[in-house]
Backbone as ProteinMPNN parsed JSONL, in Angstrom:
{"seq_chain_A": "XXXXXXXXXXXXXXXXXXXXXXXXXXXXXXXXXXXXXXXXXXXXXXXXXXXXXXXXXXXXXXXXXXXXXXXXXXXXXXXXXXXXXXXXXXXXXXXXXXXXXXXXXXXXXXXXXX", "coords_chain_A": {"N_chain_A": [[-29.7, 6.653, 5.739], [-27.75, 5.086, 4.382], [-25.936, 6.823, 3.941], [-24.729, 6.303, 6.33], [-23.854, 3.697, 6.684], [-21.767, 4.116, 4.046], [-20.373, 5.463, 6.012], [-19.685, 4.123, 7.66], [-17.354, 2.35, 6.576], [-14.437, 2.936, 6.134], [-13.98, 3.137, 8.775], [-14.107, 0.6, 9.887], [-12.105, -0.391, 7.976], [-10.0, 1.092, 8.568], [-9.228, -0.225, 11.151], [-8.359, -2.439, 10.425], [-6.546, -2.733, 9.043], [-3.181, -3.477, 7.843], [0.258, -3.056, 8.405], [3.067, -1.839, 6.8], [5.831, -3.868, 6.582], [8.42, -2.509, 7.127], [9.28, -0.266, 9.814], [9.823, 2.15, 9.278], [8.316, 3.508, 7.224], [5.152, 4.513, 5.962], [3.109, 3.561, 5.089], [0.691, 0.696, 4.047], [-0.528, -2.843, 3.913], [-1.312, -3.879, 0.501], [-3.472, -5.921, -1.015], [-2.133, -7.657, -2.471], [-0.399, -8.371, -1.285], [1.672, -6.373, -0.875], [3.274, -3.303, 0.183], [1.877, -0.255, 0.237], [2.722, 2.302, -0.405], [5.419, 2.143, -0.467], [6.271, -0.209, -1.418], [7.4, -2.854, -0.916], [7.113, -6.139, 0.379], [5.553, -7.747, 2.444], [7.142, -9.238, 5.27], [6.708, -12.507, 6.344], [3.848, -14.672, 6.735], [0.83, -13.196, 5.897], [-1.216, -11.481, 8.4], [-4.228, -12.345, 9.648], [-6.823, -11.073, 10.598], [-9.353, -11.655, 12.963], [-11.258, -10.042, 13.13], [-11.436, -9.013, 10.161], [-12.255, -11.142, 8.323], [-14.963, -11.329, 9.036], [-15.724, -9.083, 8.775], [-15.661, -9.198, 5.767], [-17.669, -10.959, 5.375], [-20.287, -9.059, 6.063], [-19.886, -7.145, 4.141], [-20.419, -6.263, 1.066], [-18.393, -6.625, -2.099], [-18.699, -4.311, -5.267], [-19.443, -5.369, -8.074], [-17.714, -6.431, -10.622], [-18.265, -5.715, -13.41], [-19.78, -3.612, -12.621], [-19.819, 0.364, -12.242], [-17.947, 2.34, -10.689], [-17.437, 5.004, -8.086], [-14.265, 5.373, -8.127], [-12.477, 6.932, -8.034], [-9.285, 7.2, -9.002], [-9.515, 4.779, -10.52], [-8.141, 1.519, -11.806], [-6.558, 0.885, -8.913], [-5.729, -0.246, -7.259], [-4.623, -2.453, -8.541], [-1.253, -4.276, -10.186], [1.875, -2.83, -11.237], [3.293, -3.668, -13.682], [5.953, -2.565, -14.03], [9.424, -2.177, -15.605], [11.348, -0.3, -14.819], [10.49, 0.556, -12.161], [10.912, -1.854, -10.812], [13.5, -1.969, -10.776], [14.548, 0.288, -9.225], [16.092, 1.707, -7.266], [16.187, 2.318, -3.693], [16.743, 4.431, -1.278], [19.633, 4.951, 1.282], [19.209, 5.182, 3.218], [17.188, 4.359, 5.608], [14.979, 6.287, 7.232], [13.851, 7.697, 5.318], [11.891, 8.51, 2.161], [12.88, 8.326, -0.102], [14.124, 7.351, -3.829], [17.294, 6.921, -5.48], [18.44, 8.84, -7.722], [19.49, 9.425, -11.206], [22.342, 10.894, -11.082], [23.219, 9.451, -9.034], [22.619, 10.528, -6.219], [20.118, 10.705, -3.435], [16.687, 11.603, -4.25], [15.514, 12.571, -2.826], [16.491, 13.212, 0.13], [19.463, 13.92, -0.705], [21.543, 12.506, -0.563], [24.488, 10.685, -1.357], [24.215, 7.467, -2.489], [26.151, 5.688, -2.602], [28.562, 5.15, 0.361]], "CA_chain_A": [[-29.227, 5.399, 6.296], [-27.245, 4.674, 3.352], [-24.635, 7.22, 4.142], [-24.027, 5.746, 7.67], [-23.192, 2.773, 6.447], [-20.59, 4.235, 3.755], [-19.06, 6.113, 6.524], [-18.587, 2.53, 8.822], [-16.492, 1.09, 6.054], [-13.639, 3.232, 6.173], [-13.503, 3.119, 9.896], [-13.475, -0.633, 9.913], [-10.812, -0.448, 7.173], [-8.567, 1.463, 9.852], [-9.309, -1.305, 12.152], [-7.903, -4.074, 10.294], [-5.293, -2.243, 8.327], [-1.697, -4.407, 8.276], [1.368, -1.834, 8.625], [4.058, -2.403, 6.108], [6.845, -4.575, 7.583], [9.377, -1.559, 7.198], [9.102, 0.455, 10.864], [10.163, 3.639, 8.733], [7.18, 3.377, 5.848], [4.094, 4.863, 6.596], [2.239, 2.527, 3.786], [-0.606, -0.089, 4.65], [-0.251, -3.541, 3.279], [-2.574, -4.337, -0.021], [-4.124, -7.021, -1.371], [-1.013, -8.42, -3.532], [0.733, -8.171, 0.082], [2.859, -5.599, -0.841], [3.469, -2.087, 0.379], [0.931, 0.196, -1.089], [3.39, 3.351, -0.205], [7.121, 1.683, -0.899], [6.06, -1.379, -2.769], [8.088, -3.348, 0.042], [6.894, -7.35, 0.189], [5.016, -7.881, 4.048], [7.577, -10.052, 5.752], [6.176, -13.703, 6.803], [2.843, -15.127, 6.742], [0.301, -11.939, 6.297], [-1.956, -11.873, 9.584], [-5.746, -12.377, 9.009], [-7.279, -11.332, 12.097], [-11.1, -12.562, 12.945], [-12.53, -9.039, 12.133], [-11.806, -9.092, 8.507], [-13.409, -12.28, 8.122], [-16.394, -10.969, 9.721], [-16.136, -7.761, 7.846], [-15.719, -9.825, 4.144], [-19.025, -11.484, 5.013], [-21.287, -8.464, 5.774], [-19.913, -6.296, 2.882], [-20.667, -7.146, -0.303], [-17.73, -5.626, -3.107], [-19.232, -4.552, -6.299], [-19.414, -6.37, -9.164], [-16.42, -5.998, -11.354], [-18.756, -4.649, -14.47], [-20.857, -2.216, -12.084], [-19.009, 1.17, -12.22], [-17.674, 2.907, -9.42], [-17.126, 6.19, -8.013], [-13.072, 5.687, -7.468], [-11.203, 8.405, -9.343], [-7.764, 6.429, -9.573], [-9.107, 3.442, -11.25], [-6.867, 0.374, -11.111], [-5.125, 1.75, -8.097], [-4.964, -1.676, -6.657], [-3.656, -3.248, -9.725], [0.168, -3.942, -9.738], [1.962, -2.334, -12.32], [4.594, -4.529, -14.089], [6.623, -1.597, -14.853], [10.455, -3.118, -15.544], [12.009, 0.58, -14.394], [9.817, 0.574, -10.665], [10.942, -3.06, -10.285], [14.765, -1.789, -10.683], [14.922, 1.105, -8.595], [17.358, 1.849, -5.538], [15.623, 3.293, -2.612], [18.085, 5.479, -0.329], [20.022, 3.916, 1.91], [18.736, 5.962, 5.058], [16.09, 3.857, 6.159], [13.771, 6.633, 7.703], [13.342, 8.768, 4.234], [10.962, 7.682, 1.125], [13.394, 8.681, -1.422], [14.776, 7.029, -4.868], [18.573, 7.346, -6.035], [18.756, 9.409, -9.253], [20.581, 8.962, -12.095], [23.536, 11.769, -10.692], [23.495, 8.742, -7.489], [22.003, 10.536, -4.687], [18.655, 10.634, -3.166], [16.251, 12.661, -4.828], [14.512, 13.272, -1.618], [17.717, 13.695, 0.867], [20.41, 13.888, -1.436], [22.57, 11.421, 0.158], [24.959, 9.764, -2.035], [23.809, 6.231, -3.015], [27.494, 4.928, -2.06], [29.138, 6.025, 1.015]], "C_chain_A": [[-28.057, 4.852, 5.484], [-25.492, 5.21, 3.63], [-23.842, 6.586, 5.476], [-23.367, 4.138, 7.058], [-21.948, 2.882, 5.475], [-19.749, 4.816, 4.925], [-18.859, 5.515, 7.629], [-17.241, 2.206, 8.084], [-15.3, 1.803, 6.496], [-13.254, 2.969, 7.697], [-13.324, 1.81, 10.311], [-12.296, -1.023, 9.049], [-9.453, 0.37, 8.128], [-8.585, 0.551, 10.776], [-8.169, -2.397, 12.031], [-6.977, -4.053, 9.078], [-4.33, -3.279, 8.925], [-0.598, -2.942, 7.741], [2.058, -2.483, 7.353], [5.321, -2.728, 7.078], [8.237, -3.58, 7.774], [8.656, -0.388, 8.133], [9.206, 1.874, 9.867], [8.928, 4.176, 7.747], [5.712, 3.855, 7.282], [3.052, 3.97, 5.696], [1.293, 1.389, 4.742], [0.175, -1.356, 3.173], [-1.035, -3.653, 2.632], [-3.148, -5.619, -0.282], [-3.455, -7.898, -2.278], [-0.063, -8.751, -2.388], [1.876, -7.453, 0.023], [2.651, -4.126, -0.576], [2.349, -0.896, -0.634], [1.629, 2.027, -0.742], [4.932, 2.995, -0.724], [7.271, 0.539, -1.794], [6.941, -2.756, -1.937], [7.069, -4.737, 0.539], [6.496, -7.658, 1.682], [6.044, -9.199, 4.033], [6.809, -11.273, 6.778], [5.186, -13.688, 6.131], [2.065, -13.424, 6.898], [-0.705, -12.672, 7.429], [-3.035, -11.644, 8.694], [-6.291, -12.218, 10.574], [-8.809, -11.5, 11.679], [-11.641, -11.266, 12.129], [-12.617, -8.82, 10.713], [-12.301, -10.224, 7.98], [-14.626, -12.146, 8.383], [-16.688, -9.702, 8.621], [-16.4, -7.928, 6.178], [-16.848, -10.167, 4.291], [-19.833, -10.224, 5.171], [-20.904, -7.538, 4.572], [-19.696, -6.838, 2.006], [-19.909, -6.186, -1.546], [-18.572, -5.66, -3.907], [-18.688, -5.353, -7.178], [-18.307, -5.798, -9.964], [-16.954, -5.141, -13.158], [-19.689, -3.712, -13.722], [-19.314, -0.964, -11.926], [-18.907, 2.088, -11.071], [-17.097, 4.371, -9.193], [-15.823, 6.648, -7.808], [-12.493, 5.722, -8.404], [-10.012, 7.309, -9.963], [-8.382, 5.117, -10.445], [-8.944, 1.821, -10.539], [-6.213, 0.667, -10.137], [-4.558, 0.696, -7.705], [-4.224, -2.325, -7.447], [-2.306, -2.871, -9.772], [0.465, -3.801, -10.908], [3.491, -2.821, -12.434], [5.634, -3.658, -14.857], [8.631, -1.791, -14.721], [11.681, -1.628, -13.991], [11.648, 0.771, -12.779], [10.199, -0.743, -10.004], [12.906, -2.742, -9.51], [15.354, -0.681, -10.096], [15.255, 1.416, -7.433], [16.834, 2.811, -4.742], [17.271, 3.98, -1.602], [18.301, 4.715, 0.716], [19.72, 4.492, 3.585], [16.909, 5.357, 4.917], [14.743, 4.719, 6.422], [13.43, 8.012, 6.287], [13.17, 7.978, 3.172], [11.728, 8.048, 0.134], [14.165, 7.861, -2.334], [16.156, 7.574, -5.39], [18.047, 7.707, -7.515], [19.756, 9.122, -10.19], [22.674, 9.516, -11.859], [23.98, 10.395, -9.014], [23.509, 9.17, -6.549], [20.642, 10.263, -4.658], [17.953, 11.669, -3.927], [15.238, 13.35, -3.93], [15.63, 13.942, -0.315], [18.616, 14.378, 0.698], [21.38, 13.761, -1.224], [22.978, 10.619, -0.666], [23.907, 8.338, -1.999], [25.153, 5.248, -2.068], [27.83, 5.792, -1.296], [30.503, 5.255, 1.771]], "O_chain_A": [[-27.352, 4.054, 6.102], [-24.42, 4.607, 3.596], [-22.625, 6.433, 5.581], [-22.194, 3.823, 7.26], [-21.032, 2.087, 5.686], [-18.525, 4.697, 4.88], [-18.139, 5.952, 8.527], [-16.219, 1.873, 8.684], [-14.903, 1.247, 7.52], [-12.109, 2.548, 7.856], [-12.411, 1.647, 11.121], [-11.556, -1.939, 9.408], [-8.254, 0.098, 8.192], [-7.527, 0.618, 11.402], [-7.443, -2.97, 12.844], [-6.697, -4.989, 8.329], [-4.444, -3.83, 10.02], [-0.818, -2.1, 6.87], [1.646, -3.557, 6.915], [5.704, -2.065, 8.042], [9.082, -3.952, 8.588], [7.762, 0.329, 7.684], [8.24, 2.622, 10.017], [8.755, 5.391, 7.649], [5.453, 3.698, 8.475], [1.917, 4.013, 6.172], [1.291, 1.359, 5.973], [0.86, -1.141, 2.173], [-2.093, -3.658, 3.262], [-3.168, -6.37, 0.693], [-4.063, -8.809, -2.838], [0.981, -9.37, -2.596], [2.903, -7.711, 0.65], [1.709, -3.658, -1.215], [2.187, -0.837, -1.853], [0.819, 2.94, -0.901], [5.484, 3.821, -1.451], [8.122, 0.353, -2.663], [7.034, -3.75, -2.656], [6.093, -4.341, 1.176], [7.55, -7.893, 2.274], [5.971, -10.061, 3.157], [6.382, -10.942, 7.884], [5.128, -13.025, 5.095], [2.479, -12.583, 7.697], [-0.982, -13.87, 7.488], [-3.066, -11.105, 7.588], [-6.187, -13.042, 11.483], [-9.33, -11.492, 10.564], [-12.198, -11.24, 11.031], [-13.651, -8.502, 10.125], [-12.893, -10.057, 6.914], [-15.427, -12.943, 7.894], [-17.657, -9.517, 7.885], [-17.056, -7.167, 5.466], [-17.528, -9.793, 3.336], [-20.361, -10.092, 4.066], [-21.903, -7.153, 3.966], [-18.93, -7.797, 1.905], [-20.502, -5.204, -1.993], [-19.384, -6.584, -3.859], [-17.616, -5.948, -7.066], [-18.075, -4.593, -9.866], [-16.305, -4.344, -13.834], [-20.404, -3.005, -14.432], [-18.164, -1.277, -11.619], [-19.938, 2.544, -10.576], [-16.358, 4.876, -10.038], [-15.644, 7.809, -7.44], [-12.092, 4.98, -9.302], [-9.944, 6.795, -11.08], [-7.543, 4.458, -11.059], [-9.309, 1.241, -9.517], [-5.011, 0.768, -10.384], [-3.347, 0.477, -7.686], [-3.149, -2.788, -7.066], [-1.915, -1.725, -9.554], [-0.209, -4.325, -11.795], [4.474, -2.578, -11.735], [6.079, -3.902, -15.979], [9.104, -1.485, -13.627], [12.312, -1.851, -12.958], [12.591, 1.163, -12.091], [9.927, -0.901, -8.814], [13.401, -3.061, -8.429], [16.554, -0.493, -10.295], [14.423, 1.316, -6.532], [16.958, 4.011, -4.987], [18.482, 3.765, -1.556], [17.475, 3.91, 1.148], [20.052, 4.123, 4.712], [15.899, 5.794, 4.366], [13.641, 4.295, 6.075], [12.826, 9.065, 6.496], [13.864, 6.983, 2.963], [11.024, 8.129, -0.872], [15.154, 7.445, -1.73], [16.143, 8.751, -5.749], [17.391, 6.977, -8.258], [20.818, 8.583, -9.877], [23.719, 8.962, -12.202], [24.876, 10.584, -8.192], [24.205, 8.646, -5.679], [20.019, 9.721, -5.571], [18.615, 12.647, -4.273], [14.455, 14.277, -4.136], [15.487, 15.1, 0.076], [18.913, 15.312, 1.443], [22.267, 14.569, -1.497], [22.205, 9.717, -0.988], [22.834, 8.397, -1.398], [25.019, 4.411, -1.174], [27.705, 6.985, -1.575], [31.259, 5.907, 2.491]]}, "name": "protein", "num_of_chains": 1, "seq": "XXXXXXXXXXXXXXXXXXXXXXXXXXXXXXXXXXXXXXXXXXXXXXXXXXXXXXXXXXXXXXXXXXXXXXXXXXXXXXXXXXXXXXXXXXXXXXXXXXXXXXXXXXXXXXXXXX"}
């Protein structure tokens, strides 16, 4: 019985997923409201629809000293890293790639300046 109920959550967590406000990003919005794939800031007011209000009351998170089975950690935690704050995404909208130090993409390798 136990397992049926871990394997609701995830499928209510696709329910009431928020997109990231960039059409091109495949990322989900987190819980800081920012991009949890591009790091990209949800434009406006974030939506709250009814079912995650409904879904916060019957599940109960653990406790912050009970230990948990999720590998990454902190994943949610935002990481005040000065170099991730200052970095130039590519200027082609529909590819996830960072300008390099040589100034192209390091995923395209589309100048930076054109």
């Amino acid at each position: 019985m136990e397992k049926e109920k871990s394997a609701a959550i995830p499928d209510k967590d696709w329910e009431t997923r928020i997109l990231c406000s960039d059409e091109s990003c495949i990322g989900v919005i987190g819980p800081d409201g920012r991009c949890k794939e591009c790091g990209l800031e949800y434009k406006g007011p974030l939506p709250i629809p009814s079912e995650i209000a409904q879904y916060t009351d019957t599940f109960e998170a653990p406790d912050a000293d009970e230990e948990t089975d999720d590998p990454a950690g902190d994943s949610e935690t935002r990481v005040d890293d000065p170099e991730w704050e200052q970095r130039k995404l590519c200027r082609d909208e529909t590819c996830i790639g960072v300008i390099g130090p040589d100034g192209r993409c390091k995923e395209c390798g589309r100048p930076y300046e054109e």
